[in-house]
C-alpha positions as CSV (number, residue, x, y, z in Angstrom):
1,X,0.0,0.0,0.0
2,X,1.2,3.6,-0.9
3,X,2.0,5.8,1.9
4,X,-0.4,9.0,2.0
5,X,0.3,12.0,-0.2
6,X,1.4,15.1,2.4
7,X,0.2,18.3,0.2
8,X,1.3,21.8,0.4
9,X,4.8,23.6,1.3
10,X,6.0,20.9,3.1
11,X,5.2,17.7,1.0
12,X,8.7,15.9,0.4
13,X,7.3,12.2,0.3
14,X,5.3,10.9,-2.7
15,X,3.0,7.9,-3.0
16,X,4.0,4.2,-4.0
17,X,7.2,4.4,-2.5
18,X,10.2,2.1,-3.3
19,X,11.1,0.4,0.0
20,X,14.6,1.6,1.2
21,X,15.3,-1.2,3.3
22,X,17.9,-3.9,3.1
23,X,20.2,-1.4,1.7
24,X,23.8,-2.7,0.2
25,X,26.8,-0.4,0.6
26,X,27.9,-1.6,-2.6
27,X,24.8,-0.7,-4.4
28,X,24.8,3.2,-5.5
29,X,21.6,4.8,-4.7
30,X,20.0,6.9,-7.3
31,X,20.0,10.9,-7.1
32,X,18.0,13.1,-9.5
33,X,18.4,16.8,-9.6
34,X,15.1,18.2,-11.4
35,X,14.3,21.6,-12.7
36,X,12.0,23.6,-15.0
37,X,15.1,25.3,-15.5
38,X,18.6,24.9,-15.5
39,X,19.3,22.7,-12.5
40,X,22.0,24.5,-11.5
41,X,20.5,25.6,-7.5
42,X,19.0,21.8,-7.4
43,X,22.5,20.2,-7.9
44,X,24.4,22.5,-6.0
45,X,22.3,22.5,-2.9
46,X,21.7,18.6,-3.6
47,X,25.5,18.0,-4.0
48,X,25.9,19.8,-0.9
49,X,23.6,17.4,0.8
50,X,25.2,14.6,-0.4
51,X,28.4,15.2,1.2
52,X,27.6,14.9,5.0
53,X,27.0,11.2,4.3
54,X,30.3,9.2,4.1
55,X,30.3,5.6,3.0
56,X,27.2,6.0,0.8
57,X,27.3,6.0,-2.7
58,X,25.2,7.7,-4.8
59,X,24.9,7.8,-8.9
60,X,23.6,11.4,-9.7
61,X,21.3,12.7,-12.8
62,X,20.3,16.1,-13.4
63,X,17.8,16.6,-15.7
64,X,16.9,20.3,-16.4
65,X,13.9,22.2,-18.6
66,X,11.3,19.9,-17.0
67,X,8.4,22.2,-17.7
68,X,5.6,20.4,-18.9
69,X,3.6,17.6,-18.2
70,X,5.3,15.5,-20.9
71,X,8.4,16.0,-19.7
72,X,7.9,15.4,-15.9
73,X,5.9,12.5,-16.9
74,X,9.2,11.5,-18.5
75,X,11.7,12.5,-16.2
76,X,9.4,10.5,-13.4
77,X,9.7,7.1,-15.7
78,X,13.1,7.5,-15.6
79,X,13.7,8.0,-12.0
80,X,11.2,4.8,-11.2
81,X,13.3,2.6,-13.6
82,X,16.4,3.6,-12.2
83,X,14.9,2.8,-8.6
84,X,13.9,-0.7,-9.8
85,X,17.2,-1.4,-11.7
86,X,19.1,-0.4,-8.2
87,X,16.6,-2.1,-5.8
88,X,17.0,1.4,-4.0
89,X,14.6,3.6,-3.3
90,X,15.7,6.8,-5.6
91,X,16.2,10.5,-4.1
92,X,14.7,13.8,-5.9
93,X,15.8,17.0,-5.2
94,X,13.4,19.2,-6.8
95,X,13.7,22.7,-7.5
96,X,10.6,23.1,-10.3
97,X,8.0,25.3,-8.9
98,X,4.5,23.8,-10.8
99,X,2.8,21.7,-8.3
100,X,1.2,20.1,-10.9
101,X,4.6,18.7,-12.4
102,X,6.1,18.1,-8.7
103,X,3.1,15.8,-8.3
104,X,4.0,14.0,-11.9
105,X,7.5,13.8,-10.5
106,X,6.2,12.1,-7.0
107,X,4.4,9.3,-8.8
108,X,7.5,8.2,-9.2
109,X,8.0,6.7,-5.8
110,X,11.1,8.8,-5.0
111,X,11.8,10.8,-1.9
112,X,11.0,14.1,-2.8
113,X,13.2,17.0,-1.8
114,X,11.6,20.5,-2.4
115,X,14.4,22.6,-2.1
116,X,12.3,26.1,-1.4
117,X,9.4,24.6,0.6
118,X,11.4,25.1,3.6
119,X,11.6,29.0,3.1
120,X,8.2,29.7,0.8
121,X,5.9,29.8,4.0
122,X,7.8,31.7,6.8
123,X,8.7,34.4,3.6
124,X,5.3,34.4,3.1
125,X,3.9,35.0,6.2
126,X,6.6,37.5,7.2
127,X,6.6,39.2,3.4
128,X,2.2,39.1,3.7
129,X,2.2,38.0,0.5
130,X,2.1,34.5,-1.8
131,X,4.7,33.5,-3.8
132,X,4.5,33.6,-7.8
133,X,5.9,30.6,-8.9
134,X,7.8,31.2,-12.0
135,X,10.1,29.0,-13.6
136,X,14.2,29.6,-14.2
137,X,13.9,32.7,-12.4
138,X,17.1,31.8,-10.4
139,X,19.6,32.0,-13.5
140,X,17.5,33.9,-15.7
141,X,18.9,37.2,-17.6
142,X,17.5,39.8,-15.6
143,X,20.7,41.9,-14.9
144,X,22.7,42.7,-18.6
145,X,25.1,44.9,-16.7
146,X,25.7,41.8,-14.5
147,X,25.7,39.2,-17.7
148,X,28.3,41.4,-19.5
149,X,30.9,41.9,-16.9
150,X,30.9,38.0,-16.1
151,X,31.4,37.7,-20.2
152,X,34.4,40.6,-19.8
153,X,35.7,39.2,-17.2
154,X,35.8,35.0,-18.7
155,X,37.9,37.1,-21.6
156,X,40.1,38.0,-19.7
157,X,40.7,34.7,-18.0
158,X,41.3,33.4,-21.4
159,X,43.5,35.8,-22.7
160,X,45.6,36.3,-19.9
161,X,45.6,32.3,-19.1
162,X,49.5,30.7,-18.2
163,X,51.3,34.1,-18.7
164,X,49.9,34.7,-22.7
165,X,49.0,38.2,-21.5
166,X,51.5,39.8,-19.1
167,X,49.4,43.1,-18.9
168,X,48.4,42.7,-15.5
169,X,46.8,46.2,-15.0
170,X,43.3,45.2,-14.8
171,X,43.5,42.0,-13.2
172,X,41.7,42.0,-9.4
173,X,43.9,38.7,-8.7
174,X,46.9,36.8,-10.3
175,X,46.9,33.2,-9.1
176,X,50.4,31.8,-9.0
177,X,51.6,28.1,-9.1
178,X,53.1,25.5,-11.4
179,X,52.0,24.2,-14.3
180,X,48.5,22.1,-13.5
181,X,48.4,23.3,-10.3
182,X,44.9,24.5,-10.7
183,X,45.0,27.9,-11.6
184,X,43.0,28.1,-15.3
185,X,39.9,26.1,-13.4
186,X,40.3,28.6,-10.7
187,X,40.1,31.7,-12.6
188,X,37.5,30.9,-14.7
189,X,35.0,29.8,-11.9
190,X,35.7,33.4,-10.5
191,X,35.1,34.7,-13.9
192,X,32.0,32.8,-14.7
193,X,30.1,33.1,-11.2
194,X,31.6,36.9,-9.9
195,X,32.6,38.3,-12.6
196,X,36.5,38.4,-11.4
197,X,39.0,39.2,-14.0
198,X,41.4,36.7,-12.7
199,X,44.6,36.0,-14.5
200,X,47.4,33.2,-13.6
201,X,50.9,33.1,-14.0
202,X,52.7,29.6,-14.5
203,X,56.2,29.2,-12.3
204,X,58.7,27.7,-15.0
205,X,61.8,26.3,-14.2
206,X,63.4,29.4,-15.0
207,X,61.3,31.5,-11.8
208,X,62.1,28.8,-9.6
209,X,65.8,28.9,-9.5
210,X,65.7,32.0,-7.8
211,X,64.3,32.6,-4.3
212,X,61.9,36.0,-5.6
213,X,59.1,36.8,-7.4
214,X,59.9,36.8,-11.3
215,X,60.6,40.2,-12.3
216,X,57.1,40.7,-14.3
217,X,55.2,39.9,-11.6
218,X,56.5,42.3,-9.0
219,X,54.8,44.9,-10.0
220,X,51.5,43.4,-8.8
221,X,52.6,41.8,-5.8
222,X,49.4,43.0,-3.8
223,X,47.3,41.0,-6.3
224,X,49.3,37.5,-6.3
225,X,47.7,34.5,-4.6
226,X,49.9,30.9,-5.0
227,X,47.9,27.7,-5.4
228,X,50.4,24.9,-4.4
229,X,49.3,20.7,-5.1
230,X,50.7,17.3,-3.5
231,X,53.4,16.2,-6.1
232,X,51.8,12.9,-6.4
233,X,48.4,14.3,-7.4
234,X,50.2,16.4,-9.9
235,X,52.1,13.6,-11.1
236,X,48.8,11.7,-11.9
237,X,47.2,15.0,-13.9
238,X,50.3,15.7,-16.1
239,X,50.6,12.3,-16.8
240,X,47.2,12.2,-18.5
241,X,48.6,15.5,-20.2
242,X,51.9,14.2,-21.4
243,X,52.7,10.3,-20.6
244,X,56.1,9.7,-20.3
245,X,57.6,12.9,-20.3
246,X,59.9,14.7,-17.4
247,X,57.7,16.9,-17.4
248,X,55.5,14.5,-15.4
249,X,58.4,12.3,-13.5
250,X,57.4,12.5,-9.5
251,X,61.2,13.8,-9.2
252,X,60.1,16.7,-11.4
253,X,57.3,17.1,-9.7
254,X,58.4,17.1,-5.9
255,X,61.1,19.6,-7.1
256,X,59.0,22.4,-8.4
257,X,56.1,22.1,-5.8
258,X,58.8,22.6,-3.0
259,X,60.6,25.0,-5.2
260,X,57.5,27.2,-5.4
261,X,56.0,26.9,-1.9
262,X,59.4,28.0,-0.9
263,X,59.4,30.8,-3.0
264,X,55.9,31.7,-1.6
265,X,57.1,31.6,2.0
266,X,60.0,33.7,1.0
267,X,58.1,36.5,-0.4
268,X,55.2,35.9,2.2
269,X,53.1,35.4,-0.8
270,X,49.3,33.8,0.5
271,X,48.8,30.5,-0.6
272,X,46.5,27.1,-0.6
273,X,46.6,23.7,-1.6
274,X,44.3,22.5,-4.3
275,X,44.8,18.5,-3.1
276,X,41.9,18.5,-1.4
277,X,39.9,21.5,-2.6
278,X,37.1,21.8,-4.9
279,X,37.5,24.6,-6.8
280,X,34.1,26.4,-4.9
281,X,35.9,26.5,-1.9
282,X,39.4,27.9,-3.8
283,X,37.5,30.5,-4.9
284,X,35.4,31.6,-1.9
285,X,39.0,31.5,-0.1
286,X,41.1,33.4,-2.6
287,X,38.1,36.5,-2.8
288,X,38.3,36.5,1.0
289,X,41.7,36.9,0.9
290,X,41.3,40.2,-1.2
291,X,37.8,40.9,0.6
292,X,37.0,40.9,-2.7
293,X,32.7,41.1,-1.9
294,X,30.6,39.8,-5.1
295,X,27.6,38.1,-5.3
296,X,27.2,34.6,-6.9
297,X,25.4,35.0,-10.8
């Protein structure tokens, strides 16, 4: 028998649910991140979730655009058959605001996971007014001003990516490392979501053999940040970049990591390790660094 249907702000459990017991550790239990629009917010909060429970493995989907009843009614097909092909009871996190396609979607059997139903109603009550549900109004273009500087700014992440453009004037940060330490990823996050102008400069060989900042760069030392990396994790990524090479030997490696973080410590330059980091957090550090205040796009 199905369990009942909760209604309103606070449903998160649909009908005909797919028992969750006798779960395996070895099994990976289904995750879909659903959105009339991008499913950008659904995955990030949903990711987020995901993390604070170690030893579980999960298999994620996201399937954005799902705004209309032939599409939920799809998307919910889907999530059931991946439920039954796991024997696992499959999560939703939802971020679609039509209650008429969230209900599509719970006919699946899933756990559903409204990400705004825990806000809507205390807003309402303490804003005196309902919500109007529109769809993709999270990343839609409403601010061009906004939309063009993240565009200007992902330019000049390109164009002044591993030292091509050494015109540092109108950089707001210079991220500073060896080669595959990080840095492109890193500046064109802070680019794409805050509008940065972010540029890197690679550490050759060459930089490292002296114990100061290469002479191009001193000019902007109150704008350098060094990313640093565990040699073996480096090893592994420039392998996949050029097998067989010295430029990927661990010896190589070990050399110009400690080479670097030395030099950083020398010049007092700040600095993190990307080992561990996702590139979210880099960023969030490094603007915090420069109090750099932006809001996320």
């Amino acid at each position: 028998m199905g369990r009942p249907r909760q209604t309103g702000h606070n449903r998160l459990v649909a009908t005909r649910a797919i028992p969750s017991h006798s779960l395996s550790m070895s099994q990976k239990r289904p995750v879909f991140y659903i959105s009339d629009g991008t499913g950008i917010t659904a995955e990030t909060i949903g990711h987020s979730l995901l993390t604070q429970f170690e030893g579980v493995e999960f298999e994620t989907t996201r399937i954005a655009f799902v705004d209309s009843v032939d599409k939920a009614q799809a998307a919910a097909a889907q999530i059931r058959e991946a439920g039954e092909r796991a024997g696992l009871r499959p999560v939703v996190v939802n971020s679609a605001v039509d209650m008429e396609l969230i209900a599509i979607l719970g006919d699946s059997g899933a756990l559903m996971l409204d990400v705004f139903a825990p806000f809507i109603l205390p807003l309402e009550q303490e804003l005196g007014m309902k919500r109007q549900a529109r769809a993709g109004k999270a990343h839609g273009l409403v601010d061009f001003a906004a939309y063009e500087a993240r565009i200007n700014a992902t330019n000049y992440a390109l164009t002044h990516d591993d030292g091509v453009d050494l015109d540092y004037g109108e950089a707001d940060l210079i991220l500073v490392g060896v080669s595959r330490s990080g840095k492109t990823p890193t500046c064109l996050y802070l680019a794409l979501h805050y509008g940065v102008k972010a540029a890197n400069y690679p550490l050759t060989e060459d930089d490292l053999e002296i114990d100061e900042l290469p002479k191009r760069l001193k000019p902007y030392r109150r704008k350098l940040f060094g990313l640093t990396i565990d040699p073996v994790r480096l090893q592994q990524i420039r392998t996949e970049r050029k097998p067989n090479s010295r430029y990927a030997t661990i010896e190589q490696c070990r050399a110009e990591v400690a080479r670097a973080e030395s030099l950083f410590k020398i010049v007092g330059l700040p600095s993190l390790s990307t080992t561990h980091t996702s590139i979210e957090e880099i960023a969030s550090k490094v603007l915090a660094q420069f109090g750099i205040q932006r809001h996320m796009f």
